[in-house]
N, CA, C and O atoms as a CHARMM CRD file, in Angstrom:
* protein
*
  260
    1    1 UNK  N   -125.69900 -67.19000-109.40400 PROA 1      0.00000
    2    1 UNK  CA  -126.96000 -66.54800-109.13300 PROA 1      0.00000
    3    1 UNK  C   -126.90700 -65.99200-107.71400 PROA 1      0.00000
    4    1 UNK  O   -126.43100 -66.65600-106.79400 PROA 1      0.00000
    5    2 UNK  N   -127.41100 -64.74600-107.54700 PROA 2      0.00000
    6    2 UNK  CA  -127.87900 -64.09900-106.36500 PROA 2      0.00000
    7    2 UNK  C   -129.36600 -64.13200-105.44100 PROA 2      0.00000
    8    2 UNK  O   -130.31300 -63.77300-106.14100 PROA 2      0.00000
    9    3 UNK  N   -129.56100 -64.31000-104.73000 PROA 3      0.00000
   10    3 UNK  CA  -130.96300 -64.26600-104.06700 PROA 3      0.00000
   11    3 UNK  C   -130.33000 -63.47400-103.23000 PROA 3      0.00000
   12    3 UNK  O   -129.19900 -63.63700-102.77300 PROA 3      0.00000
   13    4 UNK  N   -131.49700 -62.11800-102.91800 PROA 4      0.00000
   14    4 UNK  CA  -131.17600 -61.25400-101.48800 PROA 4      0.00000
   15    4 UNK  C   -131.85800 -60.81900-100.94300 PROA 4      0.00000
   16    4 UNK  O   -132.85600 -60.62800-101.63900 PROA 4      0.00000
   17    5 UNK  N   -132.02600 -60.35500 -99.61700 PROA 5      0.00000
   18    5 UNK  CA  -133.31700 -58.89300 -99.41400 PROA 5      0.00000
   19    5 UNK  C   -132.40000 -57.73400 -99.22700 PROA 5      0.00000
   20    5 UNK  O   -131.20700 -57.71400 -99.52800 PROA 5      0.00000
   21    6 UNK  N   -133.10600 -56.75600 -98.68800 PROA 6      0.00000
   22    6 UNK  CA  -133.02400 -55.58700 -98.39900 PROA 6      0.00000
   23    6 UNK  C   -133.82000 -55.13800 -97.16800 PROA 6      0.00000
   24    6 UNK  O   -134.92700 -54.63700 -97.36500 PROA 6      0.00000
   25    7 UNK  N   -133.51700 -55.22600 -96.34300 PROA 7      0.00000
   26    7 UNK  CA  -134.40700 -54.94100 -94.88300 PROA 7      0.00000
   27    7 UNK  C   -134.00200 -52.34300 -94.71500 PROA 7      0.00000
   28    7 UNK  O   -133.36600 -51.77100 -93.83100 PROA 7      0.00000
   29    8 UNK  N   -134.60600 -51.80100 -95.74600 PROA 8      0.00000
   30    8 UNK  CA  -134.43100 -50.67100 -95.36800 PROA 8      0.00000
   31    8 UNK  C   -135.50500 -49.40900 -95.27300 PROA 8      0.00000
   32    8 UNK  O   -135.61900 -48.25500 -95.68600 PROA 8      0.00000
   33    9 UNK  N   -136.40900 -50.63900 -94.24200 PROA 9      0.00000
   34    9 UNK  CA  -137.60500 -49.63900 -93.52900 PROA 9      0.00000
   35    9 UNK  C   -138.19100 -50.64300 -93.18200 PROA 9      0.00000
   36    9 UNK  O   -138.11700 -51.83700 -93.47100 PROA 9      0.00000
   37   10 UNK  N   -139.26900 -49.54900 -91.99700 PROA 10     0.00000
   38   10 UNK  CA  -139.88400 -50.69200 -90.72300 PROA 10     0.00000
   39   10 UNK  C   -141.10900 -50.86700 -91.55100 PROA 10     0.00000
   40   10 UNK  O   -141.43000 -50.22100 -92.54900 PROA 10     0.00000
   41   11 UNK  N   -141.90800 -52.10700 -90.81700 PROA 11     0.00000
   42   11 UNK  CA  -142.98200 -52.76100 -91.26900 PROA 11     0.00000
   43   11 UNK  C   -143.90500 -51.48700 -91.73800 PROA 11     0.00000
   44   11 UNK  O   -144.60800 -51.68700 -92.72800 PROA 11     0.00000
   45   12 UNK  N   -143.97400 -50.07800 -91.06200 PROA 12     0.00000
   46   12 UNK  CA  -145.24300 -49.91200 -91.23000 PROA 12     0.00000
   47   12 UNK  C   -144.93100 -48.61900 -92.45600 PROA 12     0.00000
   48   12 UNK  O   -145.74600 -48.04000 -93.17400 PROA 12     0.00000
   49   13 UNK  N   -143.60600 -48.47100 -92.36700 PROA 13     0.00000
   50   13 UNK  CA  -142.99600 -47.73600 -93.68500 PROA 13     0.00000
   51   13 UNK  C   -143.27800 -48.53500 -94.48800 PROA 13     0.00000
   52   13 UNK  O   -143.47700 -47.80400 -95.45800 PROA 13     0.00000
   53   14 UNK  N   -143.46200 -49.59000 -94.84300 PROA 14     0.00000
   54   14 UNK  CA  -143.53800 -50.91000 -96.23700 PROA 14     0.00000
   55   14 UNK  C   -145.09200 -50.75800 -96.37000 PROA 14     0.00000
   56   14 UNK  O   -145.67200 -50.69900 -97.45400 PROA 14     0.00000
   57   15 UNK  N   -145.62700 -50.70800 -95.29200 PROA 15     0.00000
   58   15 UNK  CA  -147.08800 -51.13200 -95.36200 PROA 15     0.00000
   59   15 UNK  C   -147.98800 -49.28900 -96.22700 PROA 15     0.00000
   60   15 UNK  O   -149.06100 -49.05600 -96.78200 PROA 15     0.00000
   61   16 UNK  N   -146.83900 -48.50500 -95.88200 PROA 16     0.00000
   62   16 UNK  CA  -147.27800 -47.10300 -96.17600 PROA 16     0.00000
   63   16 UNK  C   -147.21000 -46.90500 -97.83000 PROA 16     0.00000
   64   16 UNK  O   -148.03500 -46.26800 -98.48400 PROA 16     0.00000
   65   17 UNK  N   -146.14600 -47.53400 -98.31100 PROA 17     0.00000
   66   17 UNK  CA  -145.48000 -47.57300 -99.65800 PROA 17     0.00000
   67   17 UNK  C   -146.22900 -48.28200-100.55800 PROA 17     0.00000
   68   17 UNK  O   -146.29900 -47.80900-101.69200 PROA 17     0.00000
   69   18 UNK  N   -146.84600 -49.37500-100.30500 PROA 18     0.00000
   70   18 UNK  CA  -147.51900 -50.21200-100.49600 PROA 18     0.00000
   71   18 UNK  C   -148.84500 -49.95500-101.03900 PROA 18     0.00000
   72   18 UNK  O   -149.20900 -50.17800-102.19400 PROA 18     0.00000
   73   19 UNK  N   -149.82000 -49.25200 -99.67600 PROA 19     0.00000
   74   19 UNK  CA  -150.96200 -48.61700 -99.59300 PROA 19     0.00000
   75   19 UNK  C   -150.36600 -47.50500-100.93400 PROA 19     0.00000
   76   19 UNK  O   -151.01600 -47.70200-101.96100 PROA 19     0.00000
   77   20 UNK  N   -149.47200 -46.60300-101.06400 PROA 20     0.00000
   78   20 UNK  CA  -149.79300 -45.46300-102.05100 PROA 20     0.00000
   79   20 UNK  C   -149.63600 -46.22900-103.19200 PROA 20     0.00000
   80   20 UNK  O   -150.76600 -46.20300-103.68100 PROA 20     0.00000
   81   21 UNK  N   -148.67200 -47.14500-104.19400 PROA 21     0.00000
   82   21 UNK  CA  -148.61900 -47.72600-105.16300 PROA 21     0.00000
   83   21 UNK  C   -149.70800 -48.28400-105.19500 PROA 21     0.00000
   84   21 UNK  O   -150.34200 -48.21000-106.24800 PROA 21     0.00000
   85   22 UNK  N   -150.26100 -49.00400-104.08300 PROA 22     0.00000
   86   22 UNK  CA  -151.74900 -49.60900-104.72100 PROA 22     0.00000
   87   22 UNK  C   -152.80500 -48.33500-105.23500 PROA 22     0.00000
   88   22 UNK  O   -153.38500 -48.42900-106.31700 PROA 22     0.00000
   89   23 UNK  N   -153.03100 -46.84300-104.11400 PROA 23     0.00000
   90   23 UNK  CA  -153.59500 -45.97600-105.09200 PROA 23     0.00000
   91   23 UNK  C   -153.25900 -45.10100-106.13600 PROA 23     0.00000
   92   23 UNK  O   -153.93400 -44.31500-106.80000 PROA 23     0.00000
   93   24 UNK  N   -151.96100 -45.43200-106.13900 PROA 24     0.00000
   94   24 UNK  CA  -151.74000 -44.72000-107.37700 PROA 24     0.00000
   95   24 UNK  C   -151.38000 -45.38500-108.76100 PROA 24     0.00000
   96   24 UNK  O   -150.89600 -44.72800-109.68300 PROA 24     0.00000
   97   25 UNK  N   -151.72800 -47.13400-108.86700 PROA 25     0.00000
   98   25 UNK  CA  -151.86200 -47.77800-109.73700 PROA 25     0.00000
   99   25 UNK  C   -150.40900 -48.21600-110.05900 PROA 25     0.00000
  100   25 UNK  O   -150.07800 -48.64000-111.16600 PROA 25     0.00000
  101   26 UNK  N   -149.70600 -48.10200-109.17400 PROA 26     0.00000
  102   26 UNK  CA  -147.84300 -48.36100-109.59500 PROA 26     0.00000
  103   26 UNK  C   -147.64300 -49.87900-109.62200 PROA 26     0.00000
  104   26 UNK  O   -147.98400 -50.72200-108.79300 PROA 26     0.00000
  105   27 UNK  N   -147.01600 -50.00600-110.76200 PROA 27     0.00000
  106   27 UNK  CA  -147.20300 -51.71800-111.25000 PROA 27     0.00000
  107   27 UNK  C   -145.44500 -52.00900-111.24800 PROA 27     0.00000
  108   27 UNK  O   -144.67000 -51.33200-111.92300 PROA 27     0.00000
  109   28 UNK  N   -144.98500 -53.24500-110.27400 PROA 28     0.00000
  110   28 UNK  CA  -143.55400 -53.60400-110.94200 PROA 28     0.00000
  111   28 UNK  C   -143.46500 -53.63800-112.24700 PROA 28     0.00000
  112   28 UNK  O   -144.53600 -53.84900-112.81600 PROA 28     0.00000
  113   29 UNK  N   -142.39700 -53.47800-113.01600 PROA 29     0.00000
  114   29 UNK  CA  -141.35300 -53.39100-113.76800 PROA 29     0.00000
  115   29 UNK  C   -140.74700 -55.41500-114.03600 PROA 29     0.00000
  116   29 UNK  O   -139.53600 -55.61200-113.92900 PROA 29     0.00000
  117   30 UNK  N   -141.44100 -56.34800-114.27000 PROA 30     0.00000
  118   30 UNK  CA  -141.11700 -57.86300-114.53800 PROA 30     0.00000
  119   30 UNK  C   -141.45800 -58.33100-115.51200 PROA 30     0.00000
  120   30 UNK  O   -142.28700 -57.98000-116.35200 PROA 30     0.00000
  121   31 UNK  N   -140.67300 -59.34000-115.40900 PROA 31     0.00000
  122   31 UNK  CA  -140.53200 -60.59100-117.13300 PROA 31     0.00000
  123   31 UNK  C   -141.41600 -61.84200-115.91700 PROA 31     0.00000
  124   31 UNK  O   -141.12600 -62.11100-114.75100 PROA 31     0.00000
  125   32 UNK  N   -142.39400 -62.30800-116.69000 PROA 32     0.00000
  126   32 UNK  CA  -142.86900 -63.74700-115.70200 PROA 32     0.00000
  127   32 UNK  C   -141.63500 -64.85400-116.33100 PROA 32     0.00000
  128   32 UNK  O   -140.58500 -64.64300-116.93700 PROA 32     0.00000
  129   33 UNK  N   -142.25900 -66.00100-115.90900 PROA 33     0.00000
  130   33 UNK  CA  -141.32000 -66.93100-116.60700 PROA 33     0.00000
  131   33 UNK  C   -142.45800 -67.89000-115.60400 PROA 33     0.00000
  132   33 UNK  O   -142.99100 -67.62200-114.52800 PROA 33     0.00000
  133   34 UNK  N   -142.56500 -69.44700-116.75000 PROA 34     0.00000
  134   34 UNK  CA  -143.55800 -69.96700-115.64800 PROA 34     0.00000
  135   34 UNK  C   -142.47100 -70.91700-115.15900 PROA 34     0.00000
  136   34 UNK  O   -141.35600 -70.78700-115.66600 PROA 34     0.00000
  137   35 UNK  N   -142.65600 -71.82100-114.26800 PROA 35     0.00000
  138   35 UNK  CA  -141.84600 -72.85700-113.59100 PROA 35     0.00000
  139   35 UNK  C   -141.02600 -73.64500-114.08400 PROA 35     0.00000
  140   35 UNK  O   -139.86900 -73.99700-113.85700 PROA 35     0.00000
  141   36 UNK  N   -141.85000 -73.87400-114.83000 PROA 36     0.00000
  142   36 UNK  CA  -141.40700 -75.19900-116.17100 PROA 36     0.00000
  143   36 UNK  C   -140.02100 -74.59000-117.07600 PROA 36     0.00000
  144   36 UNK  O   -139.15900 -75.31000-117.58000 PROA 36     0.00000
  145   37 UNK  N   -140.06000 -73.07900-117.13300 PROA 37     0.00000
  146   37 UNK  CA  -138.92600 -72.68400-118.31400 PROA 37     0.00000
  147   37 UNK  C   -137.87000 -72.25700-116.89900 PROA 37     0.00000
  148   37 UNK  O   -137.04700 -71.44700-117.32400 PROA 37     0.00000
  149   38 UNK  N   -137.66400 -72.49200-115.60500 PROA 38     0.00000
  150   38 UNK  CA  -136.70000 -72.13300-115.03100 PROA 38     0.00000
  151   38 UNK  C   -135.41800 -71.67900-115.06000 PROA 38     0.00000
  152   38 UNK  O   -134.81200 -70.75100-114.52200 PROA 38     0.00000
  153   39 UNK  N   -134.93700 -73.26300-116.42800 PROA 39     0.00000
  154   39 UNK  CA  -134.13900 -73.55700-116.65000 PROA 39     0.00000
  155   39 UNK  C   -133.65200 -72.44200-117.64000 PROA 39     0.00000
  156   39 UNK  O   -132.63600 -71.75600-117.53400 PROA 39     0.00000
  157   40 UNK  N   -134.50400 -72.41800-118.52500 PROA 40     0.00000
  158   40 UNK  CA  -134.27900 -71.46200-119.59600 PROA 40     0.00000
  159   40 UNK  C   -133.98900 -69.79200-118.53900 PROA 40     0.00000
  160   40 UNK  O   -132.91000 -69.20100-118.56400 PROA 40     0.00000
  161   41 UNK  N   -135.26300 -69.29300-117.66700 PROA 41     0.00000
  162   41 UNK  CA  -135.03900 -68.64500-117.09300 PROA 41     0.00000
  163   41 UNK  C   -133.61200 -67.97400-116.54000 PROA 41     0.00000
  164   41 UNK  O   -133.38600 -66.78400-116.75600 PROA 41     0.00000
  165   42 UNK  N   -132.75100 -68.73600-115.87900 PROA 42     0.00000
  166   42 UNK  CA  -131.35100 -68.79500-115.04400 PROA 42     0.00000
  167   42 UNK  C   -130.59900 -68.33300-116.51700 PROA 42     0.00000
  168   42 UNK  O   -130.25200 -67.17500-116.75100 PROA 42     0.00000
  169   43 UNK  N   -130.41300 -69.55100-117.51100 PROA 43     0.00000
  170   43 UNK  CA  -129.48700 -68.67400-118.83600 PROA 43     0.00000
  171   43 UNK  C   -129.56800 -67.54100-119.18200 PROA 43     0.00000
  172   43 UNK  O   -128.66000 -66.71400-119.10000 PROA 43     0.00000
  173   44 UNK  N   -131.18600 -67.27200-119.81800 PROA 44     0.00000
  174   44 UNK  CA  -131.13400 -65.59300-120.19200 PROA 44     0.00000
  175   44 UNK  C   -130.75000 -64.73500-118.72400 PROA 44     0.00000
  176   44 UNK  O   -129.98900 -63.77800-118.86700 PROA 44     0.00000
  177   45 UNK  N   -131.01300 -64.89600-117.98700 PROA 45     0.00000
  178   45 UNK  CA  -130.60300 -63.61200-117.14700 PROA 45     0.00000
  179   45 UNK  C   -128.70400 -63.99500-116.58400 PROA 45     0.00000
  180   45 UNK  O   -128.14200 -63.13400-115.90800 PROA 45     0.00000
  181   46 UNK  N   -128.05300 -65.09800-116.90100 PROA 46     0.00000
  182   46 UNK  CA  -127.07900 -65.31100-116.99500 PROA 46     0.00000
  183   46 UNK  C   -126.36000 -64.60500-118.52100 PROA 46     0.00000
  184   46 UNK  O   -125.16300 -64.32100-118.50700 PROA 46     0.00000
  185   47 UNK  N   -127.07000 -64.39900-119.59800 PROA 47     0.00000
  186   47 UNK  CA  -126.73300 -64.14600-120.85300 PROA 47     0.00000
  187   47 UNK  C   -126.69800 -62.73200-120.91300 PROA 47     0.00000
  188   47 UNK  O   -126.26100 -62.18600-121.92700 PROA 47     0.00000
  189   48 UNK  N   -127.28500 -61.78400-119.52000 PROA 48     0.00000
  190   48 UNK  CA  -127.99600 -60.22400-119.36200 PROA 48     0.00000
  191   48 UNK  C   -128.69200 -60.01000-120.55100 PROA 48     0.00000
  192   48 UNK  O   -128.40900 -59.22300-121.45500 PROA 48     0.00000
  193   49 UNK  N   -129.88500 -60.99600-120.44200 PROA 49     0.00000
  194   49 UNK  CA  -131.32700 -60.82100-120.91200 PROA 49     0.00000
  195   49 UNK  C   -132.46100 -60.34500-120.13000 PROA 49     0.00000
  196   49 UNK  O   -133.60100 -60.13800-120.54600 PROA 49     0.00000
  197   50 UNK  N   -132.12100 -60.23200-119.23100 PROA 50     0.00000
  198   50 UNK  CA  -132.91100 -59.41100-118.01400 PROA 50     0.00000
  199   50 UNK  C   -133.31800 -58.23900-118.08200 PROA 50     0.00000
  200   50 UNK  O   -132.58200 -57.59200-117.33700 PROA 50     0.00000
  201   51 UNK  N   -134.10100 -57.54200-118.56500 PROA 51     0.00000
  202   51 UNK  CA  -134.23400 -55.94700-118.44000 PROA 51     0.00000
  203   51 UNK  C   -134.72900 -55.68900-116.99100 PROA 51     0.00000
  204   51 UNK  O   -134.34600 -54.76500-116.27400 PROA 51     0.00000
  205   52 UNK  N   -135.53800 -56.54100-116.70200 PROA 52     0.00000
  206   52 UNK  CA  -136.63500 -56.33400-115.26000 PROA 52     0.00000
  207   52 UNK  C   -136.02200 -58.01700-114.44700 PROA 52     0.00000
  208   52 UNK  O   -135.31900 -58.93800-114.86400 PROA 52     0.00000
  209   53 UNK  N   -136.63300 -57.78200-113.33000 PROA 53     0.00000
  210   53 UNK  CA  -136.91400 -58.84200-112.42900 PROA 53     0.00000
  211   53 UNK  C   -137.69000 -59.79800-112.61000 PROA 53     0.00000
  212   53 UNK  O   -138.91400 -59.70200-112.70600 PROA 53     0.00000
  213   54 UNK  N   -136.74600 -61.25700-112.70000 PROA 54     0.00000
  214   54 UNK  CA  -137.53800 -62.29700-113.30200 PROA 54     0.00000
  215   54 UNK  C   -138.42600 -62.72800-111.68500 PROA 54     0.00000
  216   54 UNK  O   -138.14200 -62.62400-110.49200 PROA 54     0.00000
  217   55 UNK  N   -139.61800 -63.24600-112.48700 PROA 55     0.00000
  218   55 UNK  CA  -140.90800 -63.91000-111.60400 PROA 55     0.00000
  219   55 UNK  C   -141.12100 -65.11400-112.02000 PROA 55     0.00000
  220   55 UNK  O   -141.47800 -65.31200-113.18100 PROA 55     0.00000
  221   56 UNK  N   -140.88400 -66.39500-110.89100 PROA 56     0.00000
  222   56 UNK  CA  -141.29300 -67.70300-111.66900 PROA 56     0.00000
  223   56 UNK  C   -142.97800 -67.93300-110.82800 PROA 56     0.00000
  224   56 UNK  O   -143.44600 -67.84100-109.69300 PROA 56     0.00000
  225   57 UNK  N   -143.50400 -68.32400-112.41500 PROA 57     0.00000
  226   57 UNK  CA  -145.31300 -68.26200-111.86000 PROA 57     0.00000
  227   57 UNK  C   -145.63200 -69.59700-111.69600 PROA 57     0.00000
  228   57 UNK  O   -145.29900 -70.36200-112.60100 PROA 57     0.00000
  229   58 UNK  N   -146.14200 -69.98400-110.84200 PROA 58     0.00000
  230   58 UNK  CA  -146.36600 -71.56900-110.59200 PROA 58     0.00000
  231   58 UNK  C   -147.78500 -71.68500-110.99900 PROA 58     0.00000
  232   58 UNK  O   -148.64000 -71.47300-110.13800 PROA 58     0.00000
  233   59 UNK  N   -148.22800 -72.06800-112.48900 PROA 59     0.00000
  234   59 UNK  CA  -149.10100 -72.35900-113.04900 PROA 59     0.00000
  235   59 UNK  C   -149.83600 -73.09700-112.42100 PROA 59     0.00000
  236   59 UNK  O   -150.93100 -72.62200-112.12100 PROA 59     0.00000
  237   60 UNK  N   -149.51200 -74.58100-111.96700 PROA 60     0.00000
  238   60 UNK  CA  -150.18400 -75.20000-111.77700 PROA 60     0.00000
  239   60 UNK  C   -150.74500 -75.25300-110.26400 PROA 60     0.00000
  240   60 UNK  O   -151.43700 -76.15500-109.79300 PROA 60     0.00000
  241   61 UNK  N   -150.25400 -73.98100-109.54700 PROA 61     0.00000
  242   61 UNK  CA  -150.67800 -73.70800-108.38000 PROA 61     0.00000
  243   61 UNK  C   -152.09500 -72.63800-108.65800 PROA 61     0.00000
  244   61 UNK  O   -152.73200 -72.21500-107.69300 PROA 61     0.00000
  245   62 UNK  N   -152.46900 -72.28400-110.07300 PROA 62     0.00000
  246   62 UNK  CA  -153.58000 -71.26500-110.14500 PROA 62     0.00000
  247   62 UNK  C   -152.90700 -70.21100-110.58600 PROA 62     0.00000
  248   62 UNK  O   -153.64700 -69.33200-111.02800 PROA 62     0.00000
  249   63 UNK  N   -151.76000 -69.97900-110.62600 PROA 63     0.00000
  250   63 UNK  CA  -151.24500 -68.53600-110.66700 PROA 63     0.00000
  251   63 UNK  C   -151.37200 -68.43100-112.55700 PROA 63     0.00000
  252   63 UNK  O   -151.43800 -69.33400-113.39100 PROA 63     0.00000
  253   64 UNK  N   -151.36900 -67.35600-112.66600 PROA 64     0.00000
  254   64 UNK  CA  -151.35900 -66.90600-114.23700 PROA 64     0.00000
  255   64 UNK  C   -149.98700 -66.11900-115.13000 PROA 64     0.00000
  256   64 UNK  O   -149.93400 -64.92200-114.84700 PROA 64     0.00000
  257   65 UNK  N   -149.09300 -66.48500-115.95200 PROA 65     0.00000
  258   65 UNK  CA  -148.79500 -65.40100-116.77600 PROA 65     0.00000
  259   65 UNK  C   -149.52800 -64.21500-116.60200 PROA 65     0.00000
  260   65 UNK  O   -149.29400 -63.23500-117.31000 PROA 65     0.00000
């Protein structure tokens, strides 16, 4: 597995990009996955079941599918 960033623009370039996707309604491209299926999570995108960028949602922190 990979974890990375990408540092390629300054804060207020991000903050600009940001502001227009929020008015122009631009939604990521993700699969959720809640906490609990992690496990499962890591295989399929090990299996290239991945179409999009997996998101693990921490339910029991409030967050939602």
């Amino acid at each position: 597995m990979h974890l990375g960033a990408s540092f390629i623009a300054s804060p207020s370039d991000l903050a600009e990009m940001l502001q227009f996707a929020g008015d122009k309604g631009i939604k990521p491209w993700i699969q959720k996955y809640p906490m609990d299926k992690v496990n499962q999570a890591v295989v399929d995108m090990h299996a290239g079941k991945a179409r999009y960028r997996y998101v693990l949602v921490n339910e029991q922190n409030g967050a939602k599918l």
